[in-house]
N, C-alpha and C positions, 0 to 999 in steps of 0.2 A: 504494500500500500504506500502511495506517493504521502510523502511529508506535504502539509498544505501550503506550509513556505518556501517547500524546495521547487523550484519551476522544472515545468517538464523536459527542458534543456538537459539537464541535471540529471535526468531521471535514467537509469540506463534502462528502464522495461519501456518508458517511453520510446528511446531512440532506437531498440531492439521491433518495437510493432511498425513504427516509421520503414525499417528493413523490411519488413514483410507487407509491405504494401505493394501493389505493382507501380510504375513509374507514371508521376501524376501525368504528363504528358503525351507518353505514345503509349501505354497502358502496360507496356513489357512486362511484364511476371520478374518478382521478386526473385532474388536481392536486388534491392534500390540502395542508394544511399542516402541520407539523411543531408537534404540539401542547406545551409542554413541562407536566410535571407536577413543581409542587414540592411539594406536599403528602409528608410519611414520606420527603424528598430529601433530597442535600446544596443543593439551591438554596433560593431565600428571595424576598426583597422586591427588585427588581432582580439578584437573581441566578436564572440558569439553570441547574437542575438538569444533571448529568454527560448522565446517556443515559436519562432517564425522556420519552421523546418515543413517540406518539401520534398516526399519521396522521387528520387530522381533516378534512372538508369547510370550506372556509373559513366557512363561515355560523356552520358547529359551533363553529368554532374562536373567531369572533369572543361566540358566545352565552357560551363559559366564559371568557373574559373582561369579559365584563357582569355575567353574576350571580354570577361569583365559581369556583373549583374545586369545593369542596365541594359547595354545590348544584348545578354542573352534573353532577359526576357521579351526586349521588344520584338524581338527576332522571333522569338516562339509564338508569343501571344497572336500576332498577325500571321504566321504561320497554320496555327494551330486554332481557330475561333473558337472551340469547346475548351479548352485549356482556358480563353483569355475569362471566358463567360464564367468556368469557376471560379476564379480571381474575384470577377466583379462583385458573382454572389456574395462570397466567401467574407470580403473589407465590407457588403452593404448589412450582413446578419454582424457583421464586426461594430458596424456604427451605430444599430439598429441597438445591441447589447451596452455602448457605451453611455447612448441615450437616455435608457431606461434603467438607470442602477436605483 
């Protein structure tokens, strides 16, 4: 059972089901990797965002670390429309849950 103050970052049975998810983008069958996104995070330049993680194919995973977050994602999202449309859902139940505390 997750501690209520430790974030799911942290958590390694968190980032162990993240692994067993298929690849949020091209739906690959697991192992994924656990993508972090620090972009709009509390993470940064050697840090790792709380719980903004991202089951990714490893190739995926290793591509937005090459060309960077930003462009991998814009590159995907317009690639990919089901992909961008999770996103959007994903930050509008995000703003929807900030709203109503």
């Amino acid at each position: 059972m997750q501690n209520p103050k430790q974030s799911p970052f942290r958590d390694a049975a968190w980032l162990r089901e993240v692994r067993n998810m298929p690849c949020e983008i091209t739906g690959r069958q697991p192992p994924s990797d656990p993508a972090h996104i620090r972009r709009g995070s509390n993470g940064g330049t050697g840090l790792k965002p709380d719980d903004y993680v991202l089951p990714l194919s490893h190739e995926l995973h290793a591509e937005q670390h090459r060309i960077g977050e930003v462009s991998f994602y814009l590159a995907y999202m317009t690639k990919y429309s089901d992909f961008m449309m999770r996103c959007v859902r994903a930050r509008a139940k995000e703003i929807y849950l900030e709203n109503n505390k």
